[in-house]
C-alpha positions in Angstrom: 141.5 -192.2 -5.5 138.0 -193.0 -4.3 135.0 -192.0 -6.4 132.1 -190.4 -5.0 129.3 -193.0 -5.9 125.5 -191.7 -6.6 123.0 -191.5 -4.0 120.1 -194.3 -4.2 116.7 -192.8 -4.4 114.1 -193.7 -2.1 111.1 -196.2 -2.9 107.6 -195.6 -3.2 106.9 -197.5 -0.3 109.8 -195.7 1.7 108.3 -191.9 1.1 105.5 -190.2 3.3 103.4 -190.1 0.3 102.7 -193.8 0.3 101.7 -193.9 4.2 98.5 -191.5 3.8 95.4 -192.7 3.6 92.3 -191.5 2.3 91.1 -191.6 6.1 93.7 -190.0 7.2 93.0 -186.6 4.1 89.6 -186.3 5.6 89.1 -183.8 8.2 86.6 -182.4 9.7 86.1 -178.7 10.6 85.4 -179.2 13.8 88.1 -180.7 14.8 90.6 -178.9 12.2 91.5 -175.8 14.4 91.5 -177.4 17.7 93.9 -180.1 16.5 96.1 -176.9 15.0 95.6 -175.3 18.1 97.0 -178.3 20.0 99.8 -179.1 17.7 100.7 -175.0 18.1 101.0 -174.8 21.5 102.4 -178.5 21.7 105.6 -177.3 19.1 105.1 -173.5 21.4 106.2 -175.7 24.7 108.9 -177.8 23.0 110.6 -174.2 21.4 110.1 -172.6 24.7 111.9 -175.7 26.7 114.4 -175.4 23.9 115.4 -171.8 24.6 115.2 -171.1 28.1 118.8 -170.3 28.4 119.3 -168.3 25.4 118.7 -165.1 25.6 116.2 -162.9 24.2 116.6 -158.9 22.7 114.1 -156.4 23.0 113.1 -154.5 19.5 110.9 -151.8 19.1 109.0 -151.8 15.6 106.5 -149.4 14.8 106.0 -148.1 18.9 105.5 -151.7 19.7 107.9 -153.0 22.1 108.5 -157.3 21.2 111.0 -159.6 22.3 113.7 -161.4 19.7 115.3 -164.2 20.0 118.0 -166.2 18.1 115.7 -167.8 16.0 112.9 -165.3 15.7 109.9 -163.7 17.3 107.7 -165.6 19.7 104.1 -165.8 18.2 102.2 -165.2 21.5 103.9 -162.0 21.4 103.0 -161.3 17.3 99.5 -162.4 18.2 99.3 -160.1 20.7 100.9 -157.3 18.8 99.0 -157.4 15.9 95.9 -158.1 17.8 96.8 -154.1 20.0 97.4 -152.7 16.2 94.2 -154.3 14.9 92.0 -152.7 17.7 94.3 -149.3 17.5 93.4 -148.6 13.4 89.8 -149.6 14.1 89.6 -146.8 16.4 91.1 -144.4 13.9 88.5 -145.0 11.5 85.9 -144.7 14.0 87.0 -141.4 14.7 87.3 -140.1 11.5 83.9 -141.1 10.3 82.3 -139.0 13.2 84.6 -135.9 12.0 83.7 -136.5 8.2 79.9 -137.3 8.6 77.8 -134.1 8.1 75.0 -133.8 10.2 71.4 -134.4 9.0 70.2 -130.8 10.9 72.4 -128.5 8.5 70.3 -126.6 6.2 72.1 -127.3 2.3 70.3 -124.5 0.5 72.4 -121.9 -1.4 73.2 -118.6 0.1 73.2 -115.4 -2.1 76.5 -113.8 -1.6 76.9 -110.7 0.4 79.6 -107.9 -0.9 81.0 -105.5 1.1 79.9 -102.0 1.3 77.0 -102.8 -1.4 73.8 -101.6 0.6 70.6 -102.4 1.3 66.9 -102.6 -0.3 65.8 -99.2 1.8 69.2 -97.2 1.2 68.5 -97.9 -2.9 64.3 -96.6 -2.6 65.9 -93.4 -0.4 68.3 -92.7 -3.8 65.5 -93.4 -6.5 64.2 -90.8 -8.0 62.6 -91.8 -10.7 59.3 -92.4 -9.8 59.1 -89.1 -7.5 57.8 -86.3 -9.6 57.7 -83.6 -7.0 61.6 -84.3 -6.2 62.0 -83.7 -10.2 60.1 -80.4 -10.2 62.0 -79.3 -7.0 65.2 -79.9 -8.5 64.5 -78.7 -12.5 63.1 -75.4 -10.4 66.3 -75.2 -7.8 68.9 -72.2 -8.6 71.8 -74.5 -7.2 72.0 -76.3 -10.7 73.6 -73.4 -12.0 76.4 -71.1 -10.7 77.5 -67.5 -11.4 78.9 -68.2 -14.4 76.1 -70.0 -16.2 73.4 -67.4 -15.3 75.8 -64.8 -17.2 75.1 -66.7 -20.1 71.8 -65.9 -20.7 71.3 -63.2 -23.2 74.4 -64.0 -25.0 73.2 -66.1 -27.5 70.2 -64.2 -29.4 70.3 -63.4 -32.8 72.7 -65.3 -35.6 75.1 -67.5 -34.8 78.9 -65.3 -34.4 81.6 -66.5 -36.4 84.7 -67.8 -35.3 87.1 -65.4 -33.8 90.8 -64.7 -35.0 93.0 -62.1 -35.0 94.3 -59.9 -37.7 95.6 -56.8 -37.0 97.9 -53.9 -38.4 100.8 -55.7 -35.6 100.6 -58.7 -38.4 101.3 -56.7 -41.5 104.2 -54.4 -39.8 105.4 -57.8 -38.4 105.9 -59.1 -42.3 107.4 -56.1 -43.2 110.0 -56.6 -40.5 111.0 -60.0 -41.7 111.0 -59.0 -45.5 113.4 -56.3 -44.4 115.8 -58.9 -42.7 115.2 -61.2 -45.5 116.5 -58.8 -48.0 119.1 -57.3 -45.8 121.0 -60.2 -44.2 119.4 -63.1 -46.7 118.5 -64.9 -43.0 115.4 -66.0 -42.6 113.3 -67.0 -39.4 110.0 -68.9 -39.3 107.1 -66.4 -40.4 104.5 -68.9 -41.4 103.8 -70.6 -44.8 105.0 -67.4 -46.4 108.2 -67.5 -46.3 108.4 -70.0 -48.8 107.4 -67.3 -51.3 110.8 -65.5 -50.6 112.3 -66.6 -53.5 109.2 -65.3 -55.8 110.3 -61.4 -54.8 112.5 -59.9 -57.8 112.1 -57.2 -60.5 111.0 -59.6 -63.1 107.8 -61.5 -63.8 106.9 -64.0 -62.4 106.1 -67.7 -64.2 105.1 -70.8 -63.8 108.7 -72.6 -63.7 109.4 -70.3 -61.1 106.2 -70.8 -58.3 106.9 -75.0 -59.5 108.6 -75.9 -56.2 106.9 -73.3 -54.2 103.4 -74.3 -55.4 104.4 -78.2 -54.1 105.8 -76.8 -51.1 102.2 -75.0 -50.7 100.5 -78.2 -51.2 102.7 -79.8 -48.6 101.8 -77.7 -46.2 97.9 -77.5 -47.0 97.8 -81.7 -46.7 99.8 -81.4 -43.1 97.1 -79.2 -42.1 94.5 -82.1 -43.0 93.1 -80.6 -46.0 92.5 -83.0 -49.2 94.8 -83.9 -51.5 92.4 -83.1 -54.7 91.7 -79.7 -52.8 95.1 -78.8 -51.8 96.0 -78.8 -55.7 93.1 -76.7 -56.7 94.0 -74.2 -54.0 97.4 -74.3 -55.6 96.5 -73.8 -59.1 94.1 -71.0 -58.2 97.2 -69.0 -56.2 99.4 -69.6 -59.4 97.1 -68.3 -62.2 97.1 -65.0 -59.8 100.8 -64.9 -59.6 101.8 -65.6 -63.5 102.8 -62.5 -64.8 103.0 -59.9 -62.0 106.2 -58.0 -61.1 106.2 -58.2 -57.0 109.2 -56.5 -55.9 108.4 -56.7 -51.8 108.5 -59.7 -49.9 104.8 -57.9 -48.6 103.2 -57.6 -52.0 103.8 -61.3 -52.3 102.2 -62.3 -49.0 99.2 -59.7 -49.6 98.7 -61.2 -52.7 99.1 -65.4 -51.7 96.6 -64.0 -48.9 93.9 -62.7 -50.9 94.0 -65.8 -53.3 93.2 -67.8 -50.6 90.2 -66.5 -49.0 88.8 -65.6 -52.3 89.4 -69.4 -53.3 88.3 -70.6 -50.2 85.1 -68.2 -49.3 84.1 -69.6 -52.9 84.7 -73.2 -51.5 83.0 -72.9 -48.3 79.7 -71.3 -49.8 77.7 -73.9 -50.1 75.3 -74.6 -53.0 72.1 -73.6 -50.3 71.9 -71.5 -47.5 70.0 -72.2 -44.4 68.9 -70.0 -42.3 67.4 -72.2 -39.0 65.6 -68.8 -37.5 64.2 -67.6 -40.7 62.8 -71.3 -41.3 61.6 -71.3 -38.0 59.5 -68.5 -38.4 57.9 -69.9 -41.4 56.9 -73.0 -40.1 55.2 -71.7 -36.8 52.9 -69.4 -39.4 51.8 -72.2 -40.6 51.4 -74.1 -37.2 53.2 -76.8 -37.4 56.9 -77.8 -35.3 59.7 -77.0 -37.4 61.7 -80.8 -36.9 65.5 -81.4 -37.1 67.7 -85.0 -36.9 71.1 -85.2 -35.4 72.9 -87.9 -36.7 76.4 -89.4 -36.6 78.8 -91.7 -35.4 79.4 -92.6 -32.2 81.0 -90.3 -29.1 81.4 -87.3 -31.7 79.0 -85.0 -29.0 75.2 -85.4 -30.9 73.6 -84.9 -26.9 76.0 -81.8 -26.2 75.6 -79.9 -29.3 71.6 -80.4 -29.4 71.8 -78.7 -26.2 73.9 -75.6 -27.8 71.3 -75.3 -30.6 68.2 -76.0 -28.1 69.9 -73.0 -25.6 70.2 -70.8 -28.8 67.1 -71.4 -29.9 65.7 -70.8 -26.4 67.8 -67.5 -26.2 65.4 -66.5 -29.4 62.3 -67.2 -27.8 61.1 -70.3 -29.1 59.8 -73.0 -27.1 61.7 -76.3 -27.7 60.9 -79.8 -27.4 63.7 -82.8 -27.1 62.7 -86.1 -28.1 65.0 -88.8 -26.9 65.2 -91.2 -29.9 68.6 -92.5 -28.2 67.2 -95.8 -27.0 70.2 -98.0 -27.4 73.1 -96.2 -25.4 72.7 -96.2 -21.4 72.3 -93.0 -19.9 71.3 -91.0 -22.8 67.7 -90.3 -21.6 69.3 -89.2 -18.2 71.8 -86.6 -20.3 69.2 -85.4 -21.9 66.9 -84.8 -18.7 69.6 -83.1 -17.2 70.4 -80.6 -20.1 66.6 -79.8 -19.9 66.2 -79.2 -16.1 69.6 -76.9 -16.4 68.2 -74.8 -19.7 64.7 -74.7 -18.0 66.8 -73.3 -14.5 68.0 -70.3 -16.9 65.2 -69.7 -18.6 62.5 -70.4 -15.5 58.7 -70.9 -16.8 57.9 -67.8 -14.8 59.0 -65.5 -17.4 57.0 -67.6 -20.1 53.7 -67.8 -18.9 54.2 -70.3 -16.3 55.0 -73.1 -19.3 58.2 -74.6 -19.4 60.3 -73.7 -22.5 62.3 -77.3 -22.8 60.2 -80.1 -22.8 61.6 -83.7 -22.9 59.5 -86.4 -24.6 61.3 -89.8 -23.6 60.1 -93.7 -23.9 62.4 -95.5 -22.0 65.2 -97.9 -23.4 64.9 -100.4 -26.4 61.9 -98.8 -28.7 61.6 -98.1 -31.9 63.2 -94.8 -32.5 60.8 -94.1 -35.7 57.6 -94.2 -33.6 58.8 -91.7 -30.3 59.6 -89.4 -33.1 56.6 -89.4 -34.4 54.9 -89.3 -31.2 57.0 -86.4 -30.2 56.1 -84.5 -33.5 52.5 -85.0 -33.0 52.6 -84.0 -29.0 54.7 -80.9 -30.3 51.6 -79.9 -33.0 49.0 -80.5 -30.2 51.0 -78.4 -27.4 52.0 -76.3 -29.9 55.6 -76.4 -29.7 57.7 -74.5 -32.0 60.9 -76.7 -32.8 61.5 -80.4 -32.3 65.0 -81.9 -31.8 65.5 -85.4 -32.7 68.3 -86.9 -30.5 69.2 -90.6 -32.5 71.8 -93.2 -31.7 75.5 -93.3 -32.8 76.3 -95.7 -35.4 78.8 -96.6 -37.5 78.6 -95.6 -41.5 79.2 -99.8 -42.5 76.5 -100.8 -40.2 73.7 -101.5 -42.6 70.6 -102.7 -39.7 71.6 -99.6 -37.8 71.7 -97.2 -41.1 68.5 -98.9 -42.3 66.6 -97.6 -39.1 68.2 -94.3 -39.7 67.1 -94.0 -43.0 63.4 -95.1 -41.8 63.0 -92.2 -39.2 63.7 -89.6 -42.1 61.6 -91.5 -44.6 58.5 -91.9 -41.9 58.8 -88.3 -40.5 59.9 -86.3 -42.9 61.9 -84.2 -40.7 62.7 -80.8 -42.2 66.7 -80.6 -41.7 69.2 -83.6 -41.2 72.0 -82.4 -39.7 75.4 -84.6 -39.6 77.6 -84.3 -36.8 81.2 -84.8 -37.4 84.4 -84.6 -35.4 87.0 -82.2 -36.3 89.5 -84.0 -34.3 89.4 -87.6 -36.7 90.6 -85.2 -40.0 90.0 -86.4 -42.8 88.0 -89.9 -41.2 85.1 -87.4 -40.6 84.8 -86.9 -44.8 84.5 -91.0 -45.5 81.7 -91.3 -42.4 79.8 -87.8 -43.9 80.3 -89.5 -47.4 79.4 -92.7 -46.6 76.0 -91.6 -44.2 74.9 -90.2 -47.3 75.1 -92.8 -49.3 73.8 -95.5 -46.9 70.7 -93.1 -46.5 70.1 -93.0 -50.4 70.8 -96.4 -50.4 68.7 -97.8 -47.6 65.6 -95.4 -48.7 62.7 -96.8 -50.9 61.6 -93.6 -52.2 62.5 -92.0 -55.6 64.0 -88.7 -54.1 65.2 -89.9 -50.8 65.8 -86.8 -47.8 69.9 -86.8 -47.6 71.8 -84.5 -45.1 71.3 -80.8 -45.3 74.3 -79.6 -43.5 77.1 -80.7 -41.0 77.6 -79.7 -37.3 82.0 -80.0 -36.7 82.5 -80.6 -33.4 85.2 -80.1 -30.9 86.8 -77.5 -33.9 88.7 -76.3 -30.4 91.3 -79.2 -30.1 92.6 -78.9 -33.7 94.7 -75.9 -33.7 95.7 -75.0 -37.0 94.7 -78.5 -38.6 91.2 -76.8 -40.0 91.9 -78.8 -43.4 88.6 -81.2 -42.7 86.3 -78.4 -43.0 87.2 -77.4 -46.3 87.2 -81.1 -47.4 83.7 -82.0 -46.3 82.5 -78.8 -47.7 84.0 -79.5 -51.0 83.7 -83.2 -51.4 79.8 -83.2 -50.1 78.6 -79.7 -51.3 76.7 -79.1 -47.4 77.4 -76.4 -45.3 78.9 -76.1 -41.7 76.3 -74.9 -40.1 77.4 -75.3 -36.8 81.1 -75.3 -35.3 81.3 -76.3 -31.4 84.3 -74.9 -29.9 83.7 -75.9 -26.1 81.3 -77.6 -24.0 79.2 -74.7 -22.7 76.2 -73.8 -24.4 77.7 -70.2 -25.4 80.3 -72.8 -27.5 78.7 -72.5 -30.7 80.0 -70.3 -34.0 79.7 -70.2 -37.3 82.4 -71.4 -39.6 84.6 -67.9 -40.8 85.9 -68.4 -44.1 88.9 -65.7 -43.6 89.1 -67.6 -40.3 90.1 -70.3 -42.0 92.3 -69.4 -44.0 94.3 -67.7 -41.4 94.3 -70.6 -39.4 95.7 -72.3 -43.0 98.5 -69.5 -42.7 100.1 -70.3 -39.9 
């Protein structure tokens, strides 16, 4: 077996290595690509010679169409490939640099946007009427602010305030008769108000405290439902039970007559307040001795100040007084313009004509963001000079926890001295409308630097309308405050003003 012997490695002198020279590793530059190119085309020949018989395959790469042989692609054929490709992306770029290059001439500035349908400068100067006078008078003197209805108003209003309407008529009483009969007859009974939880009460013996226990709660039940205070609700209670301890009622109508009368009399004491005002008679007495008689509107915020100044300004119109408005409202956007318009329509019922040519409603405004303080006693002082007999101040809605906004409040009344702060408070927010009266007052004593600071005199409930039966915050802020309701709005025409009913009440209470 023959063994593979190792192969002899090569000399020094017997590599390629040892036959350069350093000669032979200079070149020149000059003569470096024309010697390449020579050796190139030399080997090109040689290959071509080579492969003359075999043959060749076309290939298309990339939309370039080359020839392939065996052993690969001829290089004149590459070079002129990529030399086509080279000259093809150079256009590209040429192109797309003209398309992406702005043009010097274009004008850069920015253009205000322009939205559709929003007009133009002359449209909006045809619309203003603001600085037109004339077109002011023309429309407070036009009869097409006012309708049929609105002109039957006028005379409606003079005198006292009416109270609120209710009915209660003989149809009631022979109603409860009716439904004690059944009661007693077939021991049914239907729904007849809060009195038939006195049923029980109607017997041939005397009546006692362990007996009217569960009825008395039932009462108060029914009194909170109807949004009247907790405190109050008991004392209305305790005042129906000391009248029924003792007493033999044998009727289920004795009992009703009886819970009835307990109530108003409890209640009328209740809702007579501790003074009395009388806005006509104090009227009276303060254009003898020639000077505007001035009242504040105050409140919270959307609870109808605006509206019901216009009520009292129509009623005081209605009893021949001449009225001016002063827009102290400075905050809230578009209060100025409600107020204009409630003027131009009380000034279209009650035309100048029929006053000696001077307009009955005057409006004394100052624009937006002033101080409210100093238009009211601007207003005040134009109302002495023009002799004017009442001044309504118009203020901004607030909150009761806002102390800046309460501050300024409380600085109007302390600077002007106005002669009746009225509160107006929402029927509709229950018993919310007792913590905002409760709390005004306080933040107006509080924020007040003098000894005996000028509270609120009495309380304007509005919207009384939406409650219903729920008449419970009326009583409460009566009670809890000691002010009366001077004023109860009960719509939103100017005819929509009463005065709070005690037996009203108490119906409503009943139902």
């Amino acid at each position: 077996m023959m063994t593979s012997q190792p192969r002899k490695m090569r000399t020094f002198d017997e590599s390629l290595k040892s036959k350069k020279t350093v000669a032979s590793m200079i070149e020149n530059k000059d003569t470096k690509s024309t010697s390449k190119e020579k050796e190139s085309k030399e080997t090109l020949k040689e290959k071509d010679s080579k492969n003359t018989q075999k043959p060749f395959a076309t290939v298309i790469q990339n939309g370039i169409q080359e020839k392939k042989s065996d052993e690969g692609l001829d290089c004149d054929v590459i070079m002129r490939n990529r030399q086509k490709m080279f000259e093809k992306m150079q256009g590209k770029q040429k192109k797309s640099d003209k398309t992406k290059s702005p043009s010097s001439k274009e004008n850069k500035t920015k253009k205000p946007r322009v939205w559709d349908n929003s007009g133009t400068h002359q449209e909006a100067q045809v619309l203003d009427f603001s600085e037109n006078p004339k077109c002011e008078r023309e429309q407070a003197n036009s009869s097409d602010l006012l309708n049929e209805e609105a002109r039957a108003w006028v005379g409606q209003m003079k005198g006292e305030i009416k109270g609120m309407d209710y009915s209660e008529s003989e149809e009631e009483t022979s109603e409860e008769e009716e439904a004690s009969k059944k009661i007693i007859q077939t021991g049914k009974s239907r729904s007849f108000g809060m009195f038939n939880m006195f049923r029980d009460l109607v017997g041939s013996k005397s009546i006692s405290r362990e007996d009217m226990q569960s009825v008395l709660e039932k009462l108060k039940d029914h009194m909170i439902a109807k949004n009247v205070a907790s405190d109050i609700a008991g004392k209305l209670c305790e005042s129906v039970a000391s009248r029924l301890e003792g007493k033999v009622l044998g009727t289920f109508t004795g009992v009703a007559s009886t819970v009835k009368a307990t109530l108003v009399d409890a209640l009328v004491q209740l809702l007579s307040p501790r003074r009395r005002i009388d806005i006509l008679r104090d009227v009276m007495e303060a254009k003898q001795q020639q000077r505007p008689f001035v009242i504040v509107f105050c409140g919270v915020n959307g609870v109808g100040k605006s509206t019901n100044l216009a009520k009292i300004c129509f009623w005081l119109v209605e009893n021949n007084f001449k009225v001016l408005i002063a827009a102290c409202d400075t905050f809230r956007a578009g209060a100025v313009e409600q107020l204009r318009t409630h003027s131009r329509c009380l000034n279209a019922l009650h035309p100048p004509e029929k006053h000696g040519g001077h307009p009955v409603v005057q409006l004394y405004e100052k624009g937006y963001g002033k101080d409210a303080a100093g238009i009211a006693m601007e207003a005040i002082n134009f109302a002495r000079d023009c002799k004017m007999d009442v001044v309504l101040v118009d203020t901004a809605g607030r909150m009761q926890d806002n102390e800046p906004l309460m501050r300024s409040l409380a600085k109007l009344i302390k600077v002007n001295s106005p002669d009746l702060v009225l509160f107006v408070g929402e029927a509709l927010v229950g018993n919310e409308a007792v913590d905002q009266l409760v709390k005004f007052n306080q933040a107006l004593a509080d924020h007040s630097s003098q000894e005996n600071p000028h509270l609120i005199d009495g309380i304007v409930l509005t919207k009384f309308d939406t409650i219903d039966d729920k008449v419970g915050a009326a009583i409460s802020m009566t009670y809890i405050t000691g002010q009366p309701i001077v004023f109860v709005g009960t719509g939103q025409t100017y005819t929509d003003l009463k005065n709070l009913n005690a037996k009203a009440v108490v119906h409503a209470l009943m139902k």
